[in-house]
C-alpha positions as CSV (number, residue, x, y, z in Angstrom):
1,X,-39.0,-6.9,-13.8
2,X,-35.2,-5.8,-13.4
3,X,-33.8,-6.2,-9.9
4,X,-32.8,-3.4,-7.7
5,X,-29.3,-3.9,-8.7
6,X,-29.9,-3.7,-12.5
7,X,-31.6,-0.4,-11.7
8,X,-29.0,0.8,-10.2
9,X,-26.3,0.3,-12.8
10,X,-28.4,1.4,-15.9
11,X,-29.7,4.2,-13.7
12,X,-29.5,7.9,-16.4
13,X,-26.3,10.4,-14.6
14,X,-27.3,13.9,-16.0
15,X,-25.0,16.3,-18.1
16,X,-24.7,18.5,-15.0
17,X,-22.9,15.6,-12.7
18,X,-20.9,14.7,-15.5
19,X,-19.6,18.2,-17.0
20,X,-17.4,19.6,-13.9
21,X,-15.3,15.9,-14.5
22,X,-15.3,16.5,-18.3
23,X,-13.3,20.0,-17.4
24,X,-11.3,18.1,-14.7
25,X,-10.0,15.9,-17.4
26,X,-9.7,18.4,-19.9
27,X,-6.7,20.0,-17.5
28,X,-5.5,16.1,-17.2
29,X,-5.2,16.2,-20.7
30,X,-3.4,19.6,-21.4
31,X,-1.1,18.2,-19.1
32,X,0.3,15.0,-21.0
33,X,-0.4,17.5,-24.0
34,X,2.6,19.8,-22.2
35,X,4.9,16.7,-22.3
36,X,4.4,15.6,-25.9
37,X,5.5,19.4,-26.6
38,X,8.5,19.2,-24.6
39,X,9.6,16.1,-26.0
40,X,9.2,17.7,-29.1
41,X,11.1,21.0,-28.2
42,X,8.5,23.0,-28.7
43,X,9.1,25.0,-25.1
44,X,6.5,27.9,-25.6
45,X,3.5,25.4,-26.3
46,X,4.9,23.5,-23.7
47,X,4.3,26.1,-21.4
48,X,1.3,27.0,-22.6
49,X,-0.4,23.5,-22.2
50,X,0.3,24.0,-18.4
51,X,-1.4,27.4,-18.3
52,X,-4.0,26.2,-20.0
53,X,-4.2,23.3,-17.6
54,X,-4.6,25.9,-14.8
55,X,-7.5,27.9,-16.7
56,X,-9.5,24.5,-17.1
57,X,-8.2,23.5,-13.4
58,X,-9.9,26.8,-11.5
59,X,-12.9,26.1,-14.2
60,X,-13.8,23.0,-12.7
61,X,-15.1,23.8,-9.2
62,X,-16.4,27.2,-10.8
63,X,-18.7,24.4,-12.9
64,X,-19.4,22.3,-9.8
65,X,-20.6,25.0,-7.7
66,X,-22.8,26.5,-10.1
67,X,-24.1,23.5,-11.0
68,X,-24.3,22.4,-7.4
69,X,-22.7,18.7,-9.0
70,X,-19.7,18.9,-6.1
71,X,-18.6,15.5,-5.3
72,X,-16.5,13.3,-3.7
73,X,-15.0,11.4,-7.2
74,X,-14.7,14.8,-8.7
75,X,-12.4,16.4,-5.8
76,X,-10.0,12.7,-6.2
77,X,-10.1,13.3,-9.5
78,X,-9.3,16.6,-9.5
79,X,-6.3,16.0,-7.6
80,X,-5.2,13.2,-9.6
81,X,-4.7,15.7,-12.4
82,X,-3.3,17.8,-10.5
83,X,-0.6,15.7,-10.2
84,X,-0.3,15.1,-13.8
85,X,-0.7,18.5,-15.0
86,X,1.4,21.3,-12.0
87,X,3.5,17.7,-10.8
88,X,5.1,15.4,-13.3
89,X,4.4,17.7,-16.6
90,X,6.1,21.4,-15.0
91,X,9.0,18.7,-13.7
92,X,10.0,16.7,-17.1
93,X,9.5,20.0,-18.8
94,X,12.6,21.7,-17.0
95,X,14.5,18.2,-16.8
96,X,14.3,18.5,-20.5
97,X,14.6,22.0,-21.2
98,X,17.7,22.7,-18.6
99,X,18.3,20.7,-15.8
100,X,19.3,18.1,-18.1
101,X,22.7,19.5,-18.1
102,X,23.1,17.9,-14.5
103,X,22.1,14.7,-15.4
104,X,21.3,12.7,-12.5
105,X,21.6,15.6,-9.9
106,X,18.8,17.2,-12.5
107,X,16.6,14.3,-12.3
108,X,16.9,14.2,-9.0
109,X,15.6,17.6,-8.6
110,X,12.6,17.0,-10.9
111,X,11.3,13.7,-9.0
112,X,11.8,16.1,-5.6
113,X,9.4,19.1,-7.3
114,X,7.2,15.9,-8.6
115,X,7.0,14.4,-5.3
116,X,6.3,17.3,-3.6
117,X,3.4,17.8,-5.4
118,X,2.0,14.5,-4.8
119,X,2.6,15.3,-1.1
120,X,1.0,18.3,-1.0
121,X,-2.3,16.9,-3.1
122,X,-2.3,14.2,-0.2
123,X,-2.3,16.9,2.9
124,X,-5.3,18.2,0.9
125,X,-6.9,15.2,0.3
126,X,-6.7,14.0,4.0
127,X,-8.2,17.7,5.7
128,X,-11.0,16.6,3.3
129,X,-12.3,14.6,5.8
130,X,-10.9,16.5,8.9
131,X,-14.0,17.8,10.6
132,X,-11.8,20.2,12.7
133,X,-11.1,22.1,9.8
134,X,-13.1,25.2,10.1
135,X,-14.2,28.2,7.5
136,X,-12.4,30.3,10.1
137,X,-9.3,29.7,7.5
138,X,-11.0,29.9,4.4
139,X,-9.1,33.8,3.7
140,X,-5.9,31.4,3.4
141,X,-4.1,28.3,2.1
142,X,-1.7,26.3,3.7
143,X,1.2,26.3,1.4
144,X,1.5,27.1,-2.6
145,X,-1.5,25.4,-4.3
146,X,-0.5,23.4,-7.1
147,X,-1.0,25.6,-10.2
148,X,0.9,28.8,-8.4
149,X,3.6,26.2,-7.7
150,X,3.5,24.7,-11.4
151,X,3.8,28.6,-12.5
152,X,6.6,29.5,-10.2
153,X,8.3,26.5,-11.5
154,X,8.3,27.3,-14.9
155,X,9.0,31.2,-14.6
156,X,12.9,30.6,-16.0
157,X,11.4,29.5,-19.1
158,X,9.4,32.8,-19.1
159,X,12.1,34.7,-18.4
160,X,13.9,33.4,-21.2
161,X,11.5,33.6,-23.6
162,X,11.0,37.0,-22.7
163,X,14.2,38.4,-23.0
164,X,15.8,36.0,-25.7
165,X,18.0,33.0,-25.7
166,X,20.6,31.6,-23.8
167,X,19.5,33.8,-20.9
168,X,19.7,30.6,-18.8
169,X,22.9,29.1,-20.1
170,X,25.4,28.0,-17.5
171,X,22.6,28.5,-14.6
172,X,21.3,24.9,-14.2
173,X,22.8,24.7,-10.4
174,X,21.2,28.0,-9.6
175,X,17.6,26.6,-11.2
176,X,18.0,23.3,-9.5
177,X,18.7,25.2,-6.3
178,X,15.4,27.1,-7.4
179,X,13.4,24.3,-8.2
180,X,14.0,22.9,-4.5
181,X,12.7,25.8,-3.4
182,X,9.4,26.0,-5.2
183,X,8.9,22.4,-4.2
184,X,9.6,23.3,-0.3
185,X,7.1,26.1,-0.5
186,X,4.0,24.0,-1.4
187,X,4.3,21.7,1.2
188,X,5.2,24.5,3.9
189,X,2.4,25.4,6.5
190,X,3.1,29.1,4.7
191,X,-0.4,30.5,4.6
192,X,-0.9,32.2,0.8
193,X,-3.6,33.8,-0.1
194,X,-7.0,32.3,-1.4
195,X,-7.7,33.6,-4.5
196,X,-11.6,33.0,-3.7
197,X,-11.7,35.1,-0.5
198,X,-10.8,38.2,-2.1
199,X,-13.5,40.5,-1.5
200,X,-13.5,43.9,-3.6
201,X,-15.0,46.6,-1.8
202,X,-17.9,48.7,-3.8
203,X,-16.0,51.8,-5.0
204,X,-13.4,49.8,-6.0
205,X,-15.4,47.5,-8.2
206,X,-15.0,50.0,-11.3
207,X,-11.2,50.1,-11.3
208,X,-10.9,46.9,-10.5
209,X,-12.3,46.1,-13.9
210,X,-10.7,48.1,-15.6
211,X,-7.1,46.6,-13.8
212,X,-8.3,43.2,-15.0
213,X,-9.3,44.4,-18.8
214,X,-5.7,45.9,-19.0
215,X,-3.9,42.4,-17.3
216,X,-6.0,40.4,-20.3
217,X,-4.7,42.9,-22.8
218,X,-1.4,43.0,-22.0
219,X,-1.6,39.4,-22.0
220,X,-2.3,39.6,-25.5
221,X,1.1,41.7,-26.0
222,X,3.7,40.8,-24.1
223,X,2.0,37.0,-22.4
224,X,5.2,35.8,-21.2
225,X,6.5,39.2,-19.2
226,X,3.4,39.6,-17.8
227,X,3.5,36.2,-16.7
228,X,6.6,36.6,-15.0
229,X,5.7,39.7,-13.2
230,X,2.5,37.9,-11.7
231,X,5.0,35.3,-10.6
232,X,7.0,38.1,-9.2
233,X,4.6,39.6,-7.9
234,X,3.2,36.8,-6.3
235,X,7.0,35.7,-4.3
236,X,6.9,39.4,-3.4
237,X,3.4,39.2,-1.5
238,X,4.3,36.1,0.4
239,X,5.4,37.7,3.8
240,X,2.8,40.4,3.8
241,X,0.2,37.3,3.4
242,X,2.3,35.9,6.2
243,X,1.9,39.1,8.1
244,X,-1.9,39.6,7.6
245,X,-2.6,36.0,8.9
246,X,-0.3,36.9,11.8
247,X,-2.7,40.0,12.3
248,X,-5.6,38.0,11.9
249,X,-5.0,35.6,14.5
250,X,-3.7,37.7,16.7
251,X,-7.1,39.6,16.9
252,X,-8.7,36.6,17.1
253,X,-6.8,35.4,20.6
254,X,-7.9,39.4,22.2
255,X,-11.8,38.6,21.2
């Protein structure tokens, strides 16, 4: 008869704790996959090994939740691909593609956008475990999560891409100077907005629809513009985040 301990290591681990890890990794992968394109020169696929990083990096709790397989390994893990795929990847990616042409001063820059990252990963890995964390600020994140940062990052590229080469040329001070900036926006106490709080109300469900079946086409068209205008778009909605959590909490010290 095998002992308890025997049991325990040959014990059967379903698909459904496994899979949400298997889409973790597939992000962890797309991310090295973005380096070995870089390396290459091939910018665009590049790119679009990060993007495609973020897709497989919002799938993975989606997959967790519905499968009710959240755990403890997958939220590490998680964040150690995080800090391969939005950290190290987005960073040698611009080293190599511009900020190369400031040699160490560019290097510099990149291990200051890497290590940011890994700081920020850490602040969210340590509330983990703060029980005074509430759901109270669940309508808001504290600083830009990793794949907005990763995209922000990497929106020169976009914009050169989408309005030809050379676009960039003679600019690597102002996109180091840039770069900095991403990197001190995700580990500000900012509060952005949490994608998952959005509530749509019920008239509005139609049109919304139809607003996201025109994004996904135009996609399709013209990716990297549309791209860069969510990025835009994005920078541009920072202080009225800023405002609304001001509001919020504000209404919140009256009640």
């Amino acid at each position: 008869m095998p002992s308890p301990k025997k049991a325990l290591l040959f014990r059967a681990i379903s698909i459904r704790t496994i899979l949400p890890s298997v889409v973790t990794l597939f992000a962890f992968m797309a991310g090295l996959t973005s380096v070995k394109f870089a390396l290459s020169g091939k910018w665009e696929l590049a790119v679009a090994a990060v993007i495609a990083a973020g897709v497989f990096d919002g799938l993975d709790g989606t997959v967790a939740r519905l499968l009710k397989s959240t755990s403890r390994f997958g939220a590490e893990l998680d964040s150690l691909s995080d800090v391969v795929a939005f950290g190290v990847a987005p960073a040698i990616l611009l080293y190599l593609f511009i900020l190369k042409d400031l040699d160490r001063l560019g290097w510099a820059v990149a291990l200051i956008y890497a290590s940011a990252m890994a700081l920020r990963l850490a602040r969210f890995n340590a509330r983990l475990d703060d029980t005074s964390e509430t759901k109270k600020t669940s309508s808001f994140l504290t600083g830009v999560p990793a794949p907005m940062g990763a995209g922000l990052l990497l929106a020169p590229l976009m914009l050169e891409f989408s309005f030809g080469e050379k676009i960039l040329e003679g600019k690597s001070l102002f996109i180091a100077g840039y770069c900095i900036f991403v990197a001190l926006l995700m580990v500000s106490t900012l509060p952005t907005l949490s994608l998952k709080a959005l509530r749509v109300p019920r008239e509005w469900f139609i049109p919304a629809l139809l607003i996201i079946a025109a994004v996904f086409t135009a996609l399709f068209a013209a990716p990297w513009k549309v791209l860069l205008a969510i990025a835009a778009i994005y920078l541009a909605g920072m202080p009225f985040t800023y405002a609304a959590k001001k509001k919020r909490d504000l209404q919140k010290k009256r009640h």
